[in-house]
N, C-alpha and C positions, 0 to 999 in steps of 0.2 A: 292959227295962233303962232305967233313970231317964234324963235327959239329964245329972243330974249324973255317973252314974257311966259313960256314953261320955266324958264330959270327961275325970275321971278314966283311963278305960283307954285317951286319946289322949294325955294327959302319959306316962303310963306308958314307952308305946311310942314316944314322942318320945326321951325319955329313953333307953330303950334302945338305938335307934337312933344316939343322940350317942355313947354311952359305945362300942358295938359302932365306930362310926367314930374314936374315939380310940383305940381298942385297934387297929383295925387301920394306922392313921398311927405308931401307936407301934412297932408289930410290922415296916412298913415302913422305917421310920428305925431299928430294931435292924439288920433286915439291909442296910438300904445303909451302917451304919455300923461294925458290930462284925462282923457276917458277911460281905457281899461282896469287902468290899475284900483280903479274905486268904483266900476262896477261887479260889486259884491253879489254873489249867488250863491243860494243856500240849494245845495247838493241832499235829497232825503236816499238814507242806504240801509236798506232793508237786508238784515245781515243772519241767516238760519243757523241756531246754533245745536247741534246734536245733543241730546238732554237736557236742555237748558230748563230747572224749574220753572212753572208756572207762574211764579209771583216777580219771575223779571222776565216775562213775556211782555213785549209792548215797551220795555223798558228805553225812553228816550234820552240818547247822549249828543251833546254837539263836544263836537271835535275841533280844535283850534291848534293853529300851525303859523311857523313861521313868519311869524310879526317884522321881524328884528326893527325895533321900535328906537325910534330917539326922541321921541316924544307921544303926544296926544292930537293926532292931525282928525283932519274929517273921518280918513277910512277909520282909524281905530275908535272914532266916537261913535260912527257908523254901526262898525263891527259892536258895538257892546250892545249898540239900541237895538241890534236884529239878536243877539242872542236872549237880550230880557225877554223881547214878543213872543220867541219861540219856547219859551217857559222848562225847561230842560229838567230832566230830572236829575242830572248831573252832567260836567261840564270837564272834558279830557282836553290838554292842551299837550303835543310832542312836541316839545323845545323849540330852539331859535327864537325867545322871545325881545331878544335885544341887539342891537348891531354890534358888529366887531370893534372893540377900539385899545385903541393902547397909548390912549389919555385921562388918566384916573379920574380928572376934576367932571368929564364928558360921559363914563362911566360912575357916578356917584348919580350925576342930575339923570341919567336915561333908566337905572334901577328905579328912582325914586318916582318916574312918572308909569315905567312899569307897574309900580306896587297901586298904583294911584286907578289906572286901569284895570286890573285887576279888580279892586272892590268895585267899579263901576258893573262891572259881568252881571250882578246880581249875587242870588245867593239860594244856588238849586240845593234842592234839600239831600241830594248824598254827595252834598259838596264837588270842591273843584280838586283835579288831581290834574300831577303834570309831571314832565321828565324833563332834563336838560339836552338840547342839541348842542351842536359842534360852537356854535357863537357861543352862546353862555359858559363856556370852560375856557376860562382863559389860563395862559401861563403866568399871569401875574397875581401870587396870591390874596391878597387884598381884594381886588374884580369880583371875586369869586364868594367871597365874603359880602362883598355891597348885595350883589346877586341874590344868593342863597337870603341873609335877610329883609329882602325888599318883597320875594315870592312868600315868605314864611309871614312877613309882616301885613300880607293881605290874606292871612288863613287859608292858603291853598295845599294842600298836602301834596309836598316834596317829594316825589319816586326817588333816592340815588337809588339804585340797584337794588333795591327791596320790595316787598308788598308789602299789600294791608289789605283786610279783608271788608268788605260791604255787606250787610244787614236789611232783604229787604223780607219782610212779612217771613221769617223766619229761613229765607232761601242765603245761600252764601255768593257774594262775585266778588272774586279776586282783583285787585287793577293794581299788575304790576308797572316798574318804571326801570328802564336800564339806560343809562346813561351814552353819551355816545359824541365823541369829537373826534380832531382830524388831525391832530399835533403831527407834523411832518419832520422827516429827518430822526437827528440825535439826540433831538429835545429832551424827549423823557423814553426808559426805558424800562420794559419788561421784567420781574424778577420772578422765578424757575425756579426747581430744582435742580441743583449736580450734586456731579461727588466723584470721590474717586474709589478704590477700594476699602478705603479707610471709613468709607460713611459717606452723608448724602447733609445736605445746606441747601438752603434758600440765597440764591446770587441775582447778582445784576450787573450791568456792563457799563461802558464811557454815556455818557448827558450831558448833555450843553445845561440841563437846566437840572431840579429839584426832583429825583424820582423818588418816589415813594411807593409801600406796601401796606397795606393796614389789614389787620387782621379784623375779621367781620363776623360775627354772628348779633343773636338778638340782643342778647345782654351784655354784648361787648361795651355798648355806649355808656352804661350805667355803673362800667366799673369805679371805683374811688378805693383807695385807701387800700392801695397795694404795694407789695414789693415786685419789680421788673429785672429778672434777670437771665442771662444767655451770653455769648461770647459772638464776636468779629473777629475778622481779617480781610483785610486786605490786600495788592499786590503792589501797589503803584505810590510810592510815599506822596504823591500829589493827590489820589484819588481822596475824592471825600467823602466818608461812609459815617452812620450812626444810626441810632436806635430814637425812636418817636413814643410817647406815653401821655395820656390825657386827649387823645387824638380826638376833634369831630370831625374829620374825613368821612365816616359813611353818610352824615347830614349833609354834604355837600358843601360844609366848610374845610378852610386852607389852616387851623389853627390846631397849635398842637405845643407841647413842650420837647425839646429836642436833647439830646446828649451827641455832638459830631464833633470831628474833626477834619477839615478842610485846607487845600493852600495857604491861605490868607489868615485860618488860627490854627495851625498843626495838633493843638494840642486838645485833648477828648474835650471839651466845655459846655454847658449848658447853652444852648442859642435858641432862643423860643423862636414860633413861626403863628403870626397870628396873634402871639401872647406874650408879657413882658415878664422879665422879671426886676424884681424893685428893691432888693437887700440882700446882701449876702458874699458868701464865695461861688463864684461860678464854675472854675477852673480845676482840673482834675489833676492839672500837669503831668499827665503823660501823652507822649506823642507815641501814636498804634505807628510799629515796622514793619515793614511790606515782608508776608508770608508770614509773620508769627502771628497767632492764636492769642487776643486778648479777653478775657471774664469781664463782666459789669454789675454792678448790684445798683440797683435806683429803687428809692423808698420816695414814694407819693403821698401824701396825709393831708387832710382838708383840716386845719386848724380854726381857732375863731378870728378870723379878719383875714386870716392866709390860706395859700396854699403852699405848704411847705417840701418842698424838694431835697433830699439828701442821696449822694452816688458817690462811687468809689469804684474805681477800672484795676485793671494789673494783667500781667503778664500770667497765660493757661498753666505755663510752665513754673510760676513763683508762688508764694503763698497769698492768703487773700488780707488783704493791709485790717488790722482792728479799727481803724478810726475810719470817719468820712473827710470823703478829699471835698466833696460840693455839699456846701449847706447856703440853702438859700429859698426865696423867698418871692413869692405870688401875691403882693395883699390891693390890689384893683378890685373893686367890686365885681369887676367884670372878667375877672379870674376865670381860669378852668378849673372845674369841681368832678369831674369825671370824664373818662373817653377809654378808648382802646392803645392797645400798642402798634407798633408798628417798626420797618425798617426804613434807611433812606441813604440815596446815594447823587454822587456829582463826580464831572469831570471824568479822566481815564481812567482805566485799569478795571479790575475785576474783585468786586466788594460780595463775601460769604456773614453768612449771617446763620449760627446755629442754639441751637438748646433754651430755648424762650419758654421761658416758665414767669407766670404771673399767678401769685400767692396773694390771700390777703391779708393785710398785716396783722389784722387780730383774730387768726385764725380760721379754720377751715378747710377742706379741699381745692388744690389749685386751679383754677377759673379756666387755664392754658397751659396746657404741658406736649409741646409741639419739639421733636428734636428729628423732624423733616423726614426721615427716613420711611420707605413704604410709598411715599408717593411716586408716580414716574417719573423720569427725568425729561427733564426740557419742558414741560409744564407748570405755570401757577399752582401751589395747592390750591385745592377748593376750601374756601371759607375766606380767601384773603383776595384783594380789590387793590388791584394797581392804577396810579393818577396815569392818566392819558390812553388808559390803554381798554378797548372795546371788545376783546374776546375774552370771556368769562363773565361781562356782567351782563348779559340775560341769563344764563344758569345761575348768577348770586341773587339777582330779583325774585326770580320763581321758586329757588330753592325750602320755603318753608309753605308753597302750594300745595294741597292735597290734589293729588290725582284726578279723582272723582269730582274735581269742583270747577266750576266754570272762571275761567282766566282771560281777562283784558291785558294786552302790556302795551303800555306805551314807548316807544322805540324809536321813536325820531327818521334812522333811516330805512329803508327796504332790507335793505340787505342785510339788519338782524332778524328778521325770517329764518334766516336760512339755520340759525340756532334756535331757536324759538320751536320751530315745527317739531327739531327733534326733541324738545321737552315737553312735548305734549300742550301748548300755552293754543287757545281755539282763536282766539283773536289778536293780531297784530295791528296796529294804529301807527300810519308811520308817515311822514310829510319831507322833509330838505329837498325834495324835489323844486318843489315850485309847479312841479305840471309840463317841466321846460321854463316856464315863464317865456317863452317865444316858442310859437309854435307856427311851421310852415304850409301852406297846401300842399298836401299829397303827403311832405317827409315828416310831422308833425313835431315831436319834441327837438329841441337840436342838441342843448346838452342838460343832464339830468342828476349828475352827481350821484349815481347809485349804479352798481357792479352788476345789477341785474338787466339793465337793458333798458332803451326807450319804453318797450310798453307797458314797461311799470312803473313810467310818470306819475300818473293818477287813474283811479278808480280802486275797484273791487275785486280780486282777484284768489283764485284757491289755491296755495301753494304745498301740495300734501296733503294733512288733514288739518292744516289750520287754513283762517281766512287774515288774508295780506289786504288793508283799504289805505292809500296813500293820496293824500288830498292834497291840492293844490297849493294849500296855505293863505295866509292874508298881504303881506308882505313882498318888497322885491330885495335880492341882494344885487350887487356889481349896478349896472345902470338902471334906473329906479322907471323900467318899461314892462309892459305884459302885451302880448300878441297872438290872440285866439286864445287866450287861457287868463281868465279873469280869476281875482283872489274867490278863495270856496268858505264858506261856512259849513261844515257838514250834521247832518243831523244824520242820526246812526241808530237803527230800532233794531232791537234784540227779537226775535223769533224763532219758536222751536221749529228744527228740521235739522239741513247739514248732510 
């Protein structure tokens, strides 16, 4: 053989060799694109739970994850037809069930096909329950609202940070739900304990956006027909700080009636969020000064056609004014008729919030008589739920679990485990993995968005004495590809052991 024609039959094989690796990159990217991601596999996880009664042994749940849906494609019509065959006896979804967007008109229509999907599931008889991931909280009030009523509007019972208890042949299961997103930065912030010698307050620091506090127990939701009172300060005459009343924050809505003052209206006023108001005087005309101690009085009352609002602010140091500076008026049918209080803060500086007492106006023992003191510093109190923030709402979920009773939480990610095990919760359900959603030979997940590590992608794992199962999901986020890790259905059997 010439040297020309080795030359020759090494282009050849060069070539060959190129095309045979384009053919196989191309045959690659057919199945992470058009094949994996819609072949659907139903995972069966047999889960021993230590005491677990009798009458929810065998007890069968499918587990659903990570949609983030912007419609009704095959996979998701898919996914509903293999949950109905699998006949469930109830049906656990940990968030992510809609894509991220921060285009309202594109977040109205993907709730609405959500809610649409949702009744497609079927309808297992200890119902559907579910928790919100990091997609579904958005920073835009309103989202959050389409949201919350599009999941309520397909009768799935809503976890924010709370439980409810299941009824089965007289045995009790818990299936808590904690909430859980990823707001990065100075967006929203934490509100704590300080103090100085002089006493102890509930503070918050600088936010780009709306921080909020709401204070949480069972019957907080059901309040109506109170008087809200406690004092502020502030440091920074630009900070914007105020007090929330009528709140549905723990339902997982953004609506509330407001009393703030901010850059843009210096002066204490009525500013609803979620809610309007439609008569009246709003305006309190005072502007709070950086370091002095202002009072508040705010009277709530459900009248016939309204919700009537009356407040009155002043200086801790001056007397308290006889007349109302805000009188005004709620009369939408779609009014707020009841909610909790809460605090709220924006932009720089350092916003204190003390002596929150909520009376009801016709009488009674007061509902809230909180003037901070006693708790630790640098801590949330317990009983209150900060927007954007995921340490303390697995303790606010579980909080009214009995000990002795068997507990599901749904948690969206792994790594609220790591709070969970220390409250004693048996079962965690948890997905924002994806599995990796690309998964390599030998190095397997590559990235996983969870603190705990690659090998709690997905499966079933003991973490203490609870059990950690983190599924795959149905769903892609970033490039809509899957690679050795196809979307999971899981079907999850309760049995005694552990």
């Amino acid at each position: 053989m010439t040297a020309r024609q080795r030359a020759l039959r090494r282009r050849v094989l060069l070539g060959l060799l190129i095309l045979l690796a384009w053919a196989l990159l191309a045959l690659l990217a057919f199945q992470a694109v058009w094949v994996e991601p819609y072949r659907l596999v139903v995972e069966e996880v047999r889960v021993p739970i230590a005491g677990l009664p009798p009458a929810l042994e065998g007890l069968r749940i499918v587990q659903l994850s990570d949609m983030h849906m912007t419609g009704i494609g095959r996979r998701e019509a898919q996914t509903a037809a293999v949950v109905r065959q699998l006949s469930p006896d109830m049906i656990v979804i940990t968030g992510d069930f809609i894509q991220h967007t921060v285009l309202y008109d594109a977040q109205k229509r993907w709730t609405e096909q959500v809610r649409e999907w949702l009744l497609s599931l079927g309808d297992p008889p200890l119902g559907i329950w579910a928790s919100r991931g990091n997609a579904d909280i958005s920073r835009y009030g309103d989202f959050n609202n389409l949201f919350t009523d599009a999941v309520y509007g397909a009768s799935v019972h809503l976890l924010t940070n709370r439980a409810e208890v299941v009824q089965v042949d007289g045995a009790r299961l818990w299936i808590a739900g904690a909430d859980y997103n990823s707001f990065q930065g100075r967006f929203v912030r934490d509100f704590t304990v300080q103090g100085d010698g002089q006493g102890q307050w509930l503070a918050t620091g600088a936010s780009q956006g709306n921080s909020t506090a709401h204070y949480w127990a069972e019957p907080a939701l059901s309040w109506a027909d109170y008087e809200f009172t406690g004092r502020l300060r502030r440091d920074y005459e630009k900070g914007g700080i105020g007090v929330t009343f009528y709140s549905r924050f723990p339902e997982g809505y953004d609506r509330y009636y407001r009393l703030r003052s901010y850059e843009k209206a210096p002066t204490l006023q009525i500013a609803p969020h979620g809610a309007r108001i439609t008569a009246g005087d709003t305006d309190t005309g005072v502007v709070p000064e950086p370091g002095r101690w202002y009072r508040f009085r705010i009277r709530v009352e459900n009248l016939s056609g309204a919700t009537h609002i009356l407040a009155r602010v002043w200086p801790e140091d001056a007397p308290e004014p006889a007349g109302w500076q805000v009188d005004c008026l709620d009369e939408r049918p779609e009014r707020l008729r009841a909610g909790t209080i809460g605090a709220w803060g924006l932009d720089d500086g350092h916003k204190a919030f003390d002596d929150f007492q909520v009376r009801p106006i016709h009488g009674g023992a007061p509902l809230l008589d909180e003037d901070f003191e006693g708790w630790e510093r640098g801590r949330r109190p317990a009983g209150w739920l900060a927007y954007g923030m995921n340490a303390g709402g697995v303790a606010q979920a579980v909080a009214e679990v009995p000990a002795e009773d068997v507990c599901l939480l749904l948690a969206h990610s792994p790594d609220q485990v790591r709070e969970a095990e220390a409250l004693g919760v048996d079962v965690v359900l948890a997905g924002h993995t994806h599995g990796g959603q690309v998964r390599l030979p030998l190095l397997g997940a590559v990235v996983t968005g969870t603190e705990l590590g690659p090998r709690y992608a997905s499966g079933l794992f003991r973490w203490g004495t609870a059990w950690l199962y983190v599924t795959r999901g149905i769903g892609t986020r970033g490039l809509p590809v899957r690679f050795l890790c196809p979307p999971e259905i899981t079907l999850l059997v309760l049995e005694a052991g552990g």
